[in-house]
Structure formats: structure tokens, C-alpha cells
Steps between C-alpha positions, in 0.01 A plus 500: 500500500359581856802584746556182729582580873685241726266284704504459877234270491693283208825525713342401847646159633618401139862303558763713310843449488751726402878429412715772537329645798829595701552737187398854416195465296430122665492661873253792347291253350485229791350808710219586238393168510492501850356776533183385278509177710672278326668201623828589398812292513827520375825273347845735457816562624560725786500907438767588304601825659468669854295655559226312283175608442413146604613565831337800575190387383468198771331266272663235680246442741222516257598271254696147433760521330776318367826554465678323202659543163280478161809362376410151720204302297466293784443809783207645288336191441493432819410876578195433293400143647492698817308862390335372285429817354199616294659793337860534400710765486880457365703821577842313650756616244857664477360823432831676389615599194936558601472201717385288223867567342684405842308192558319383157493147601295538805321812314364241274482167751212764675308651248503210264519186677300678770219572279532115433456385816213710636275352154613189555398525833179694427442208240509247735229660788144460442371798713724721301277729239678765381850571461658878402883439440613905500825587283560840380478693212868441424386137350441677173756538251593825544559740132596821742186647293194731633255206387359381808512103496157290502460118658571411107810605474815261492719430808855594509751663787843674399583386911500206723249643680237611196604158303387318808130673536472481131554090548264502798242632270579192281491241739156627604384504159605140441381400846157661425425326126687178659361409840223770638195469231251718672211458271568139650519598869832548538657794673500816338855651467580848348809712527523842575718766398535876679775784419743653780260520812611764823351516840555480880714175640751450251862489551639323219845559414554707099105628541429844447264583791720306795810627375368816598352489818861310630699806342282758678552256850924537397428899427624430126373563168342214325733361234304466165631250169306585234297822586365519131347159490110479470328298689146388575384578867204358726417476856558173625124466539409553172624176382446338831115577414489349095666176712205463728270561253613249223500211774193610554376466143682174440326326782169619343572460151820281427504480156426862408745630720812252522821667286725819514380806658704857492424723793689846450445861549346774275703631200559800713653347798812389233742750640878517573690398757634883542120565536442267788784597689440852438138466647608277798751681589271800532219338638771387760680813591856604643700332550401251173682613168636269214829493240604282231665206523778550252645161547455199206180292518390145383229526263121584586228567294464887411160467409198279547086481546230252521175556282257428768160532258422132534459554875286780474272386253483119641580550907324897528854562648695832466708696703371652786778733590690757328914542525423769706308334743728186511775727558308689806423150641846374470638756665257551780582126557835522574477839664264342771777199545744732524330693825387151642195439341274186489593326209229269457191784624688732181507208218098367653431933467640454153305227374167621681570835322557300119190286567292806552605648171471125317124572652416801351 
């Protein structure tokens, strides 16, 4: 199929809202759309650390936004009354995997009931077209195997956290052959799926690149559990970029598009986590080094990747940047924060730069 490239023309003055957009991968995603002129707006809880990437990107001013629990029906349906937004995106989540065991209650309340309320509410708005409720690729049920798992595969989750995207995935599905017929002119929900994703603006507790850049800050090595694991790697872009273009195609053709989508890396970009740290910590330089965490962990998933075929032969989507590259970018990121850079000119440089390439 020919390679599809995002749309500024689609985009332009098109009423989006994104949940989540406080978060790491919501506040990156609020800017693209902005960027391509997009009437963004937002509905999620305040930034969850400081500083946020949120924050530093000053969306504020640009955008309405909302801020309220998923977990409160009545909030987004109201939230929707008021956007009424064309296209949704749901990215408001506890994104966690070791909070999800301290709190599995509220882990759950937010990524199931959440999911919930932002159909229900999508259900009940007439302007709304298309809906992309994003999960992860821990909804499948994991065998710890080197198969990579396709949109056919079962649900499962050995955690509160995995167990609750793999029942988001569910709720969509029932939602979808239940209430959103889009050969009938309903909206057209899908689901999408990416693997671990890195890049400027996150400072998530327990996540890989963060942990980092706060240990350099301290002048300590980086304290790694489970240096052997293999994991799946992507800029934060890459998936960011199957997301835009699936709305895209479900507002154009509903019921060809609507279902599960995977959006994950090459084969190649499968590496360790000794490998990433390794590479950061070099692209980085003195004073960044790493050591193992010797201490006893909760269980996480030692390996997992998506089969992303199904977007490349239906969407024309593939990667656009190698680990390499992802890495470079990631660290250039935070090494421009770190001297007092302009957050917001780097991450608009970034997606400029990915565009360019999606172009070619």
C-alpha cells in the first residue's frame, strides 16, 4: 500500500479532544495537533509530576481544557456536551505497572471504568466521529515468548495494571459491536496498541529514560531491576503518528478501519534494557553511569512485541525512526532542558524534523 503522511489540511480547525493531555504522551500529542491547526481541547487531571512536560509546553493558553477525573461519568459527559468534539482521543490512564499493585482499585476504577465513561459519553454526542481509545501492548496475554502478538490474539495481564488494558480492550470491543455501528453512521472507534515508547518530557516515576536523567541531576548511577529484560523501543512519535493517522482513516472510511491496531517498532529495535542504558548513558556522558538494582522486584513482563503488519499493509504506517535515532533525540531533549532550553521550540523542532521524514 502507498505510505500515508499526516494531513495538515485534514487536521485544520477539526475539534479534537484529547484525554490524558496533562500526561507524557497526551501533552506531546495535544502540541502536534496544534501544531497542524487543530482545535484541540483537553479533559484530565492535573500533571502528575513537576516538572511536567505539560507545563513547559504552555498549552494552557492555546487550548480548553478540563480538568476532571475519567472516573466521574457525569464530568465527561458534560465535557463532551460542551467540546463537542469531532475526533476523540482517550489517553487518561494509570500508566504504571508497580503502582497498579499499591493501588489496584483505583488502577482499575481509571482504566476500566474510565474507558466506560469516555464511550458512553462519546455515544451520546452527535458531532463526535471517531473515537481511538489507546491501551498498550500489555493487554495481550502475555506467554514470555519471542512471538510477537497480532490484534487477534487473546487478552490477558499477569498485573493490575496489564489485566486492566487487556479489559479496556474488551470493553471497546463490546462497545464497538454494541452501540457504534459505523456502516450505520455511528462513530468509528478502534483501539490502539504501541510497545515501551522514550522521548523528551517524561518524568514518570520506575521509567527507564527519567530515572536516568534525575540520577545524573543527584550525580548517581542509575539503579537498573531487570537489566536482561527485552523490550520493544519507539520514539514517542512513532506511535503518536499511527494515532493520527487511524483517526484519520476512520473518519473517511468507518467501517474498514474501526477495530484493534498494533503500532510497534522494527524487529531490530527489540533490545535490552542493559542496551538502552548502555547507549544513553554514552550518548549522555560523565557524569551518567548505571548499576544493578540488586534489591527484590514485583513482577514485570521480561519480554514482549506487537506484530504491527496490519498497520503497514492497511494504514502505509511504519516506523520512521531507528533506536538509534530515538535515542539521539531523547537525549538531546533533555540535554537542552537541562542548559535552559525552550521546551516547546525543541519538541515543535522534533515533530517538524519526523514530519519531514514521514514526507519523504
Amino acid at each position: 500500500m502507498e505510505e500515508l503522511v499526516i494531513r495538515r489540511e485534514y487536521w485544520a480547525g477539526k475539534r479534537v479532544l484529547v484525554t490524558g493531555h496533562t500526561g507524557f504522551k497526551g501533552s506531546w500529542l495535544a502540541l502536534w495537533l496544534a501544531s497542524l491547526g487543530a482545535r484541540v481541547s483537553g479533559y484530565a487531571l492535573g500533571p502528575a509530576t513537576d516538572p511536567s512536560l505539560w507545563s513547559l509546553l504552555g498549552l494552557a493558553g492555546q487550548m480548553q481544557a478540563v480538568t476532571a477525573d475519567v472516573r466521574d461519568l457525569g464530568a465527561v459527559t458534560r465535557a463532551f456536551a460542551e467540546l463537542r468534539p469531532q475526533t476523540v482521543f482517550h489517553l487518561a490512564a494509570q500508566s504504571l505497572v508497580r503502582p497498579s499493585y499499591e493501588d489496584p482499585v483505583a488502577t482499575y476504577a481509571t482504566n476500566v471504568m474510565g474507558t466506560v465513561h469516555v464511550l458512553e459519553a462519546a455515544r451520546r454526542c452527535e458531532e463526535t466521529q471517531a473515537v481511538v481509545i489507546v491501551t498498550s501492548d500489555k493487554c495481550y496475554e502475555n506467554r514470555e515468548s519471542n512471538q510477537a502478538y497480532s490484534e487477534t490474539d487473546p487478552m490477558g495481564g499477569h498485573d493490575p495494571y496489564s489485566s486492566s488494558k487487556g479489559c479496556a480492550e474488551l470493553v471497546t470491543a463490546a462497545y464497538r459491536a454494541s452501540f457504534f455501528d459505523a456502516a450505520k453512521g455511528a462513530a468509528a472507534i478502534a483501539s490502539a496498541r504501541a510497545d515501551n515508547v522514550i522521548g523528551g518530557g517524561d518524568w514518570a516515576a520506575d521509567r527507564i529514560v527519567p530515572d536516568i536523567v534525575r540520577a545524573v541531576r543527584r550525580g548517581e548511577p542509575v539503579r537498573v531491576r531487570n537489566p536482561h529484560a527485552i523490550r520493544p523501543w519507539q520514539h514517542v512519535l512513532e506511535p503518536l503518528s499511527g494515532y493520527l493517522l487511524l483517526a484519520e482513516r476512520l473518519c473517511e472510511k468507518p467501517a474498514e478501519f474501526a477495530g484493534a491496531w498494533n503500532f510497534g517498532p522494527s524487529d531490530s529495535d527489540a533490545v535490552s534494557v542493559e542496551a538502552i542504558v548502555t547507549a544513553i548513558v554514552r550518548l549522555w556522558g560523565p557524569p551518567a553511569s548505571w548499576a544493578r538494582d540488586g534489591q527484590p522486584h514485583l513482577h514485570e513482563a521480561s519480554f514482549l512485541k506487537l506484530d504491527s503488519s496490519k498497520a503497514r499493509a492497511s494504514l502505509g504506517w511504519k516506523p520512521r525512526l531507528g533506536l538509534e535515532t530515538a535515542l539521539d533525540w531523547t537525549v538531546q531533549w533533555y540535554k537542552a532542558h537541562a542548559q535552559g532550553g525552550n521546551a516547546k521550540a525543541a519538541s515543535l523542532a522534533q515533530i517538524e524534523r519526523y514530519m519531514e521524514l514521514a514526507s519523504r
